[in-house]
C-alpha positions in Angstrom: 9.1 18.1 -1.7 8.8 21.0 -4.2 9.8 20.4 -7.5 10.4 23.6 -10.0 9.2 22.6 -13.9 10.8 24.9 -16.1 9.0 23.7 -19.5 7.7 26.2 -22.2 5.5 23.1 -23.7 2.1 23.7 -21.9 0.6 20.4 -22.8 4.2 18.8 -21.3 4.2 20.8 -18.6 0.4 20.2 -17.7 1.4 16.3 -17.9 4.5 16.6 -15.5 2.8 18.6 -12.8 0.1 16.2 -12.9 2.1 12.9 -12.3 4.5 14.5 -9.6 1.2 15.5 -8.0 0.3 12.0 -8.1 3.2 10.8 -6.5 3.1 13.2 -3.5 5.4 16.1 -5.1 4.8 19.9 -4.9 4.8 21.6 -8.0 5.6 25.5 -9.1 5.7 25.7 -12.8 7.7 28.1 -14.7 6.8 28.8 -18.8 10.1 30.7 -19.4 13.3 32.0 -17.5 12.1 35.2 -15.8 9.0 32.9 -14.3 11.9 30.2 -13.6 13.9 33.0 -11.2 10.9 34.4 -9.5 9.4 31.3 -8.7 13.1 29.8 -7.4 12.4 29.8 -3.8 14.1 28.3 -0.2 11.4 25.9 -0.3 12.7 24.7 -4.2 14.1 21.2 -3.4 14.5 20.5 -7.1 14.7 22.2 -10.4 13.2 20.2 -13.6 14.4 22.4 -16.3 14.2 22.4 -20.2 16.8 24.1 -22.4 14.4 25.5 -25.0 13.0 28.7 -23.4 11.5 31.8 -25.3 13.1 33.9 -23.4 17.2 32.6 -22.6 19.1 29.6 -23.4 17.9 27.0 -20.8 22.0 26.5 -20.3 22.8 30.2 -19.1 19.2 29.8 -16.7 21.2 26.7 -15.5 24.3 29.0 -14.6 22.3 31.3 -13.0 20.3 29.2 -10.8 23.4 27.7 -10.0 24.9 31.1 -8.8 21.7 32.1 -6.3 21.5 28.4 -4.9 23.0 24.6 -4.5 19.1 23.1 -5.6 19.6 20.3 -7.1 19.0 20.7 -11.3 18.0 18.3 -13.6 17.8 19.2 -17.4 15.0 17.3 -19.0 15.4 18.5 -22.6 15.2 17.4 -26.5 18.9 18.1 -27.1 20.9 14.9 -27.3 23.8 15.6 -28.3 27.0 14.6 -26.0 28.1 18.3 -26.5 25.0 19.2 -24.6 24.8 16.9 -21.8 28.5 18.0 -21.2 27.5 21.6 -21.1 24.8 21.5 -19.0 26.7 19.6 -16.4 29.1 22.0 -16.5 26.8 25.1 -16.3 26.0 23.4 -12.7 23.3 20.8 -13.1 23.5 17.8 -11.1 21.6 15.3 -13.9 21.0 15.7 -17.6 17.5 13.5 -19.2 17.1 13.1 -22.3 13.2 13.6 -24.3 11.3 11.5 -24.4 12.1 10.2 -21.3 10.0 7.4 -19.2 8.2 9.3 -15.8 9.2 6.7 -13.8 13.0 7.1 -14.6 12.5 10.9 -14.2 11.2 10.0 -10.8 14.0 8.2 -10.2 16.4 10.8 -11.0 15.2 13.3 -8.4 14.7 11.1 -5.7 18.2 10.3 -6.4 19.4 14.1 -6.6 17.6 14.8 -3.5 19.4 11.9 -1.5 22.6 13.1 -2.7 21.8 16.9 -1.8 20.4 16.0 1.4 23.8 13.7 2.3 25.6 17.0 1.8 23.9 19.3 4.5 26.0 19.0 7.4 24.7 18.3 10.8 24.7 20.6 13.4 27.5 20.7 15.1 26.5 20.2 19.1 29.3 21.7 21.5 31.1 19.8 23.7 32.4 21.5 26.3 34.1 20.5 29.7 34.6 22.6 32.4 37.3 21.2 35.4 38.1 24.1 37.8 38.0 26.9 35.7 39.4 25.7 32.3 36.8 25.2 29.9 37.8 22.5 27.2 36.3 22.4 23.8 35.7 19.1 22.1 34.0 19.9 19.1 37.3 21.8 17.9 39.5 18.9 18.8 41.0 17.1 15.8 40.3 13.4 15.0 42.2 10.6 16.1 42.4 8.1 13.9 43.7 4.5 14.9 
């Protein structure tokens, strides 16, 4: 799994890439939000992002990770207040962590963001088709029954 650490704190950031390391992670790290987009790839499983960026409000970053893909976001930040949380969620992130925060909890957090995002990807759909004399009948369009 690939983990994107947004985090303008280098000593922070040099902590965080270390201990996800550790625990088997993949790390791209990202000092401010133009790194943040370039580095967002398909293989991005989860975005740890701060709010306190040189370079644009961590919040509208949120928003526009949100509009290029459904990774999963947490915001690990110093703001506390309720106001915040409630806008970050809203901007799209799917978890909002308070600084300081314990590492294990963090860990937590994404392994519980990742579940959820990997519940959502539908299975493939396999086709089910039967063919009796000529008439070709397709199950996987049939609705439901239910009982």
């Amino acid at each position: 799994m690939t983990v994107l650490i947004v985090e303008d704190d280098d000593r922070l950031m040099d902590a965080l890439r270390t201990f996800l390391r550790k625990a088997g992670y993949g790390t791209v790290s990202a000092a401010d939000a133009a790194q943040a987009l370039e580095a967002l790839g398909t293989d991005t499983e989860v975005v740890l992002l701060d709010l306190g960026l040189p370079d644009m409000d961590g919040i509208e970053l949120c928003r526009e990770i949100r509009e290029r893909s459904g990774v999963p976001i947490i915001i690990a930040t110093a703001r506390s207040h309720v106001q915040e949380r409630i806008r970050g969620l809203r901007a799209g992130a799917d978890d909002f962590v308070v600084k300081p925060y314990n590492v294990l909890e963090l860990m937590a957090r994404i392994e519980a963001v990742t579940r959820r995002s990997r519940s959502l990807v539908a299975e493939p759909i396999h086709e089910q088709v039967i063919d009796v004399s000529g008439a070709r009948i397709d199950l996987s369009g049939r609705p439901s029954r239910s009982s």
